[in-house]
N, C-alpha and C positions, 0 to 999 in steps of 0.2 A: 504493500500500500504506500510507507514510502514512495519508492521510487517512482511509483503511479503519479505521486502528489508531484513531485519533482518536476517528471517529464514533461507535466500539465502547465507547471512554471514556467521553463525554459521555452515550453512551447509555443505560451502567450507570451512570452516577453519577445521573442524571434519573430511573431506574426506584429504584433506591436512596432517594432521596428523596420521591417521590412516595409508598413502600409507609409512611412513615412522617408525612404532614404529615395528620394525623386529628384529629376534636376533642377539646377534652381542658379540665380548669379548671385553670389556672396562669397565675398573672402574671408580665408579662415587663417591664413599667416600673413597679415599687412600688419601685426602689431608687431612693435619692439619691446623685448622681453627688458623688464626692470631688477629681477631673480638674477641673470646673469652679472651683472656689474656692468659689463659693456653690453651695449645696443644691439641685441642680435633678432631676428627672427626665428620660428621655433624651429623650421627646416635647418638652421645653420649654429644651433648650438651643440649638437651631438646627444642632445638626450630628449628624454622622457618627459614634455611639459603639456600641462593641460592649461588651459583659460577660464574659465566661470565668469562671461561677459554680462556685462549691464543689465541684457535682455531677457538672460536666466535668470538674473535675480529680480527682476522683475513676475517674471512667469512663474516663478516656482513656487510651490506650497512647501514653509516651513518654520518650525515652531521657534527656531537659534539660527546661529551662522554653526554651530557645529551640526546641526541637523541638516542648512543647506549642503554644506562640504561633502555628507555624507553617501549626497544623491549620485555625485558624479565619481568617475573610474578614476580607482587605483586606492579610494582610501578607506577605510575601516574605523569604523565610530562606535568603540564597545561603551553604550549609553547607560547611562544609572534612572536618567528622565528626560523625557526628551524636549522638554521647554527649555532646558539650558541651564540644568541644578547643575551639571558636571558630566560629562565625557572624555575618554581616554581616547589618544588620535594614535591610530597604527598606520604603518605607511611599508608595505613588502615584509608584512613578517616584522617591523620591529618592537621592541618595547615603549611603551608612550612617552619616558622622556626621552626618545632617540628620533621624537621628529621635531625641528624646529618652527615654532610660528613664529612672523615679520608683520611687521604696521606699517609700511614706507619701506620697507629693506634695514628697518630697527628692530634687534631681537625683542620677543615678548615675553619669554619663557620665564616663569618664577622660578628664584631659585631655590625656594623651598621645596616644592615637588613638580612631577611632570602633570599630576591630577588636576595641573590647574590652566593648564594649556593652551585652552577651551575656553579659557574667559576671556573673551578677545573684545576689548572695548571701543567698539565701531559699530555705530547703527547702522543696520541694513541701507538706508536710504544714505549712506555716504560714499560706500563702496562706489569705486569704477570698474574696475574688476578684481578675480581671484587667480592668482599664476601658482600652479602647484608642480616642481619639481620634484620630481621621484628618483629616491634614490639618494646615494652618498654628495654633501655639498661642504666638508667641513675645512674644504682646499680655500671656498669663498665664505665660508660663515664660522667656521669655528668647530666649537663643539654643540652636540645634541642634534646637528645634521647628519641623521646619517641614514636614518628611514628615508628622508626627505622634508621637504622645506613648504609652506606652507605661505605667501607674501599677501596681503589684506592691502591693495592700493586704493586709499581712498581721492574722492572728487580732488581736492583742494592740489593735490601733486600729480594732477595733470595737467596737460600743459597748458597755457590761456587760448580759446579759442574767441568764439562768434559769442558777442558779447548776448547775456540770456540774465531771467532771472526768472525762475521758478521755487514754485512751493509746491509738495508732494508730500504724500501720509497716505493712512489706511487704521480704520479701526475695526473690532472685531470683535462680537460680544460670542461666547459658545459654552460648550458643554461644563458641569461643575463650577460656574459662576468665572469661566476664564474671558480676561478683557486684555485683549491686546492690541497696540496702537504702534506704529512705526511715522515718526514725521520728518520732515528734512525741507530746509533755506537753502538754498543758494544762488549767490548773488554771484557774475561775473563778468567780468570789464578787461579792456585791455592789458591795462596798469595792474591791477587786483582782484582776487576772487577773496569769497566768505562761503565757509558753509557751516549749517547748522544742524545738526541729527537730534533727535531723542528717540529711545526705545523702551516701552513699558510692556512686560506679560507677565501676570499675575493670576492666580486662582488658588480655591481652598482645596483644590487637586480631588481626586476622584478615591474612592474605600480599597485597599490593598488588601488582600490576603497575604498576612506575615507568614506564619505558625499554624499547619495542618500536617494534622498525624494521624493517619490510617483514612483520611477522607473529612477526616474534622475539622473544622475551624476552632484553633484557640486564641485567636489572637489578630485583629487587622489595625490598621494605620491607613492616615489620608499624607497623600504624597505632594502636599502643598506648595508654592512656588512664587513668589515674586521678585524680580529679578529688572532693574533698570539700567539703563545704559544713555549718558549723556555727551557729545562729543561735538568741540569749535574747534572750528580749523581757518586760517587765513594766511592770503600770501601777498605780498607784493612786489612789483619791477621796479628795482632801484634807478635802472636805466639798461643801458643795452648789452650788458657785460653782466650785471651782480642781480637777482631776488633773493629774495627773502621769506620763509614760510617757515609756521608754528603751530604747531597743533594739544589742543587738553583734549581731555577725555575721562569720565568716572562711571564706575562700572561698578552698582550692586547688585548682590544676590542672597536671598533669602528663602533657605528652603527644609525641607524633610530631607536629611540623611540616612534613612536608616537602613542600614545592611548593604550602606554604600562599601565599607571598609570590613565587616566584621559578619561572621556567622551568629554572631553569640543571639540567643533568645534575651537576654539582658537589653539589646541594643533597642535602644528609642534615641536616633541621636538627629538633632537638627545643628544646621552648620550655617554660618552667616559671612560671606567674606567682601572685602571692599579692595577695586585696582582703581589707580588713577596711573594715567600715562602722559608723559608730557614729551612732547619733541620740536625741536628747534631744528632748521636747514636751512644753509647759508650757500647760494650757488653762485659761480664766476663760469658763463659758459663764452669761449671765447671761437675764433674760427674754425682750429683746428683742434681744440683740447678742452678742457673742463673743470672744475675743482670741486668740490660739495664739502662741506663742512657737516657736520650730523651732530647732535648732541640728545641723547634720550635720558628719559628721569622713570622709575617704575616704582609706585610701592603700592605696597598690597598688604592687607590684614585677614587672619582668619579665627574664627571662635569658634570652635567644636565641643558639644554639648553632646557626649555622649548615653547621657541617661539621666532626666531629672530628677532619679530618685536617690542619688549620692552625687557625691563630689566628682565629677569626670569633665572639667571645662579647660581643653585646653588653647591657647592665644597666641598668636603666632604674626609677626610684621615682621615686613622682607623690604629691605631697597634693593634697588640696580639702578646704577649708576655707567650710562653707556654713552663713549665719544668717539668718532672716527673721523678720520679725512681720508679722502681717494681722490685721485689724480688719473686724469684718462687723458694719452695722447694719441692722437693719430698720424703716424709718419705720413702712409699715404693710402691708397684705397685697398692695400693691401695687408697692413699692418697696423694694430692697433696695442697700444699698453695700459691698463693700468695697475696702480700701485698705489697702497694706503698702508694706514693702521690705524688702530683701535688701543686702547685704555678703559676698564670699566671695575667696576666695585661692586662688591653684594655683600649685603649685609643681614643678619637676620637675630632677633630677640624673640625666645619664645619659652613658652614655661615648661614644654617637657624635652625640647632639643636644646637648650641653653642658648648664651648668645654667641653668635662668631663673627668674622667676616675675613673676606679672599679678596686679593687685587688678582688683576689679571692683563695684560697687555700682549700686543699679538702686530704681526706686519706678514701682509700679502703682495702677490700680484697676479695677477690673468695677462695671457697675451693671446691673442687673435690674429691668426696667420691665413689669409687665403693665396695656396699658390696657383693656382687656379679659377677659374669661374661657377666652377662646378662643385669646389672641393674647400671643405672650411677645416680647420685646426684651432682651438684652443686651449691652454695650458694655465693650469693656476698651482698657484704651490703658496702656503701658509705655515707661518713657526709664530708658534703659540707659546708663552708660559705663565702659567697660574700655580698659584702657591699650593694649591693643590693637588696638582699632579705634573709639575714644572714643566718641562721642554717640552712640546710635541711637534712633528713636522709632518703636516698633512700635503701631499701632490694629486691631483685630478690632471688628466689627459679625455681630452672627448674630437673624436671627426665625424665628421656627415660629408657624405657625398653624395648630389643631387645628380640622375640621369631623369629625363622627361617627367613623369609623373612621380617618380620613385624615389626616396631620401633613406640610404644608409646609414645608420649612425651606427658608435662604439663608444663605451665609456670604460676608464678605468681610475680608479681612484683609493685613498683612504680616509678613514674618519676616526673620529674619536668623539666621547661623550664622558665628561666628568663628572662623579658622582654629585649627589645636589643633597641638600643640608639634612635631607628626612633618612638618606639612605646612610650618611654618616654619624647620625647624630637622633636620631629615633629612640623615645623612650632612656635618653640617658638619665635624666634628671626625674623619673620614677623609682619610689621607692619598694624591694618587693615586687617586684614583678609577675601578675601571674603567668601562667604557663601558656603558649600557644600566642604571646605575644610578638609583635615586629621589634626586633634590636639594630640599630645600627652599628657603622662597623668603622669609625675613624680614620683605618689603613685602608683602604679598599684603591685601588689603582687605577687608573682612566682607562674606559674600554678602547678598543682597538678593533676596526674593521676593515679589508679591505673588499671591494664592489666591484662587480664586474656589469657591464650588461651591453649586447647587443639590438637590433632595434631596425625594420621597415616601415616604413611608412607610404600612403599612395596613395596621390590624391589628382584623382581621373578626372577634376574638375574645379572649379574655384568654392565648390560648396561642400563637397565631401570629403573628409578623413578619415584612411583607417592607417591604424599602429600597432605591432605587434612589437613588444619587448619579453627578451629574453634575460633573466637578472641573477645573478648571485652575489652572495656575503658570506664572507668567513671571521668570524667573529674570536676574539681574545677578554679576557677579563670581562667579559661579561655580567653585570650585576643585580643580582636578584637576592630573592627571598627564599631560603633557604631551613627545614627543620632541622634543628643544632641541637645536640646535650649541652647544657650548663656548662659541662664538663672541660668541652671542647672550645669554649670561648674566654679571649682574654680578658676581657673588661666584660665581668661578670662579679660585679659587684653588687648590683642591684638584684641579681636572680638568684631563685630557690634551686637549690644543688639536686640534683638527677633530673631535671624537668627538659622540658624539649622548648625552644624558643623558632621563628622562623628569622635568623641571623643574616644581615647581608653578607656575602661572599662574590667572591670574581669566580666564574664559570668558566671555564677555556672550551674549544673543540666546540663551539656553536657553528653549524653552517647551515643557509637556509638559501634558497635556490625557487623562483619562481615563474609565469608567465603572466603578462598581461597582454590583453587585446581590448582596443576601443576605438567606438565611430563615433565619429562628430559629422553633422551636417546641420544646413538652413536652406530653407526654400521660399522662395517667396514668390506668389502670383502677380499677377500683372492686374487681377481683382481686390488685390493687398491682401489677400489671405497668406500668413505666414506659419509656416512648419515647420519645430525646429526639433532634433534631437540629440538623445546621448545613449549608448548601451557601453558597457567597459564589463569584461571577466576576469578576475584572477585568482591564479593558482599558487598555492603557497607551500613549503615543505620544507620547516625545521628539527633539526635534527641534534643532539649532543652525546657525541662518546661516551660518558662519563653516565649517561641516565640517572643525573642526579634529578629527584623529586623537587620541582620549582614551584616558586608564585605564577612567574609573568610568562617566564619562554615556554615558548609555541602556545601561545596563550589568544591567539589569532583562528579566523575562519582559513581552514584550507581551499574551500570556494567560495570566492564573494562573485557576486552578479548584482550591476544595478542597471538602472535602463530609467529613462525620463524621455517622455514626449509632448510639446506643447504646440497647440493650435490654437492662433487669432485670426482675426478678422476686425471689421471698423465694428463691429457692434457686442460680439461675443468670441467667447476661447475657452477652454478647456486643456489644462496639465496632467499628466498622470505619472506619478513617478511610482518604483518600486524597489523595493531591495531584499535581496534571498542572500542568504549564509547557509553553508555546511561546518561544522565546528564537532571535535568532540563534548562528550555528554559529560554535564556533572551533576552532580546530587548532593543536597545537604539534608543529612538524617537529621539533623537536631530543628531544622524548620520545616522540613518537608516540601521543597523546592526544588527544583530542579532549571538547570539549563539545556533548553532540547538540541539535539545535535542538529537541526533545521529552523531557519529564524526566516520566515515571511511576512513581509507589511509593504501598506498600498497606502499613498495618499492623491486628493485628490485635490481640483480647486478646478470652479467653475465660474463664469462671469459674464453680466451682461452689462450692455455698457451703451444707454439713451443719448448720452453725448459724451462729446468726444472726449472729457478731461472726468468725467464720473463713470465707476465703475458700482454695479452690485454684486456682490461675489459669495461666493461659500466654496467652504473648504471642510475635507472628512479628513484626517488623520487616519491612518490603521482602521480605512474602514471595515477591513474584514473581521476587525474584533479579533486580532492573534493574541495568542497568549507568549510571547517573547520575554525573552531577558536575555543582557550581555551577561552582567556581573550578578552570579550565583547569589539570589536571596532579595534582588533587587528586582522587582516587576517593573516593566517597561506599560506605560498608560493601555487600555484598552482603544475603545472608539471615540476619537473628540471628533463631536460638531461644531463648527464655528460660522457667522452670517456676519458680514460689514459691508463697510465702501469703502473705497478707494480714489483719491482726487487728485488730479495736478493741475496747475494752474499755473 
């Protein structure tokens, strides 16, 4: 029955995509990639890049930006709720702090955990687009690149066009009293743009089943959520050489935790965190060359309340403190350089990981070599040292070579990802520790990756894509969670002597090796009817000599499949996205939960539209009512309904 159900999947999603891959005139690589540091297009950088343009995010039905991300090929979003309490980003098989997210080409990543990702403080209605690198990038970004990179370009750092001023929003009243609003200003002129976002979703969330044993209900919880996101950005032309652009941003979130992090039937935990991001960008573009100055500011707070029936609160504030400059020159149309560096700080105070903080500074470059018309080369190499895991030297090698419709690419590279303050430092300052708890681990050693992957692409026309990558990762120090005797740990001061703790350690002998395939197309009539899609599959297989019992590794779907289709016209339109996993099964005896080895959900969004700048719309989430979970003990929503409008003006 299974595989009945499967085949019925794949089936519909193949017919779904086929009624929609027709000819049509739109270009799909006329943008320049902002991911690479230098200006490339995506046939000429050698890898694996997707787009998530304007239009999609307009068309799409979705509850977060980690829920949009999640629609399109190549990424995996193991969800705890899908309004945007918190999601973990996998990217080819890797662990979630091993993908990086960018706001502008400014790391976002906290450096307290990777669980926090996901909170990316940019309202929907700011975005220009989404550029998503797969794959190892820690030649141009550092560390925590090494799944792949994730870049959030908002309105304001692009570039000044036809001078406009619009006001755009969407409200949204639907199932379990949820009310959600997206609005967005923008003002832009010559000399200077403004833009304005806010984003509010909120609701008393819908009755969970916690705790059922033998078919019983002992125990349910409401998975509540209010979550706001407010974001100014403005730039101006100093003159014909220098602008100037700065952006704020606050991002909260207020929700039900529970069985985010723990099995325990104890667990009733609500969690509340607050990001503010602040970035500054100072540009000198001159004829032939460049400069950018960058300066980002990050902090974040987190309160975790894990059971109001004792003392379990614990507080956590993190800075990052991030500054770079880069230099691009261009010899001639043949040859391009650039060359930067970076300085950044983190800092963190918190009641059960104490306080620390790391400096860290690093110097790069990429070179851009065409010997040819057909034939592109680029090279980046990175020497990193942080107090933490001092010297690293990361190199990336990528070509594409283009014959008529056909773009070869090859990527080789390494990366690294250094531990982050939960995994060093978890539970230190706990007295007693009970048994089956996370310890962190002080010594632990900066992972080590090196990438490989090959890659066609073929695009028989100016409106369709298709990509086939071939990937591998051979992985060192690896760091996970780990069940440890008392015994066998050093700084085991806080724990009760024979007990088992899950201890971080470095893993060796990790390899994971995968396939991805995805189309992209747009169609548009000459009656303005517009069809646009996405289907992407991948295939994933992690493996570790050692078969040591882990948290996170191989903790990914071995088949993800997603697929999105949108149809407009001047009056109506209709989206449909979906998403299937295959993943092994887990079970938790002590809640009676389980994770099924097959995750399906459908959302939908429907809309009619009396004039041309108002929309009335509805939208089904999960309409099929699945019973999903990523994270074992954490239910993922059933069926929301939602009903609003939509305006631009």
């Amino acid at each position: 029955m299974q595989f009945n159900q499967r085949l019925r999947t794949i089936t519909t999603l193949a017919f779904l995509y086929i009624s929609i891959a027709i000819s049509a005139q739109y270009s799909l690589d006329t943008i320049e990639l902002r991911t690479t540091l230098i200006p490339l297009k995506t046939k000429e950088a050698g890898r694996n890049i997707s787009i998530i343009s304007n239009d999609a995010l307009k068309n799409s039905s979705f509850t977060s930006l980690d829920d949009l991300i999640q629609k399109f090929p190549g990424i995996e979003m193991q969800t705890r709720n899908r309004f945007g309490a918190q999601a973990d980003i996998s990217m080819r098989g890797s662990t979630f702090p091993q993908v990086l997210v960018l706001v502008n080409g400014m790391k976002l990543n906290d450096p307290l955990t990777g669980h926090f990702s996901s909170y990316i403080p940019v309202s929907p209605g700011e975005i220009e687009r989404i550029e998503i690198l797969h794959g190892a990038a820690s030649a141009i970004y550092g560390s925590d690149a090494v799944g792949g990179v994730i870049n959030i370009i908002t309105k304001t750092y692009s570039a000044p066009g036809i001078e406009k001023k619009t006001s755009s929003g969407e409200i949204d009243f639907g199932s379990n009293s949820l009310l959600s609003t997206n609005n967005n200003i923008l003002i832009q002129k010559e000399n200077y743009f403004f833009n304005a976002g806010i984003n509010i979703t909120k609701s008393d969330g819908e009755e969970i089943d916690s705790v059922r044993i033998k078919g019983n209900l002992l125990d349910s919880y409401n998975n509540y959520f209010n979550n706001q996101t407010l974001g100014l950005s403005a730039g101006i032309k100093l003159n014909q050489s220098y602008s100037l652009e700065a952006r704020t941003s606050y991002d909260k979130r207020d929700f039900s935790a529970r069985y985010f992090y723990t099995n325990s039937i104890f667990d009733k935990s609500k969690e509340k965190t607050t990001n503010t991001f602040n970035q500054i960008q100072l540009n000198r573009i001159g004829s032939n060359n460049s400069t950018h100055l960058k300066i980002a500011h990050r902090r974040g707070t987190d309160e975790f309340i894990f059971s109001p029936d004792f003392a379990s609160t614990n507080s956590h504030t993190t800075h990052f403190i991030n500054g770079q400059i880069n230099h691009m020159q261009s010899f001639n149309d043949k040859l391009i350089l650039n060359i930067g560096a970076q300085l950044d700080k983190r800092k963190i105070a918190s009641t059960d990981r104490g306080d620390h903080d790391d400096l860290h500074s690093a110097v790069f470059l990429m070179l851009n070599f065409i010997p040819k018309s057909n034939v592109n080369l680029n090279a980046s190499g990175r020497v990193d040292y942080d107090e933490n895991y001092d010297l690293a030297f990361t190199p990336q090698l990528n070509a594409s070579i283009t014959k008529k419709h056909l773009t070869y690419r090859a990527s080789v590279g390494k990366s690294i990802r250094g531990a982050d303050y939960t995994e060093r430092y978890v539970s230190f300052n706990l007295n007693n520790l009970t048994p089956g708890r996370s310890l962190g681990n002080p010594n632990l050693k900066a992972e080590e990756a090196f990438s490989e992957e090959i890659g066609i692409d073929y695009n028989p026309n100016k409106h369709l894509s298709l990509r086939s990558t071939f990937f591998a990762r051979q992985s060192s120090n690896l760091i996970d969670y780990v069940s440890t005797n008392a015994s066998e740990i050093e700084n085991n001061q806080n724990l009760q002597p024979g007990e088992n703790y899950f201890y971080a350690q470095n893993i060796t002998a990790v390899s994971t090796h995968g396939l991805e395939i995805e189309i992209w197309n747009k169609f548009i009539k000459n009656s303005g009817i517009q069809i646009e899609g996405s289907l992407g599959y991948t295939y994933l297989n992690t493996s570790n000599d050692q078969e040591t019992i882990s948290v996170y590794i191989s903790n990914h779907a071995k088949h993800l499949l997603s697929a999105n289709a949108f149809l407009n016209s001047e009056h109506y339109g209709v989206s449909v996205s979906t998403l299937w996993k295959l993943r092994d099964e887990k079970l938790s005896e002590s809640l009676g939960q389980v994770v099924n080895s097959t995750f399906n959900s459908w959302d939908i969004k429907t809309y009619y539209s009396p004039l041309s700048n108002i929309q009335f719309q509805f939208k089904a989430f999960n309409i099929l009512d699945q019973k999903n979970q990523d994270i074992l003990g954490a239910a993922l929503p059933g069926r929301w309904l939602a009903f609003g409008i939509k305006y631009e003006i």
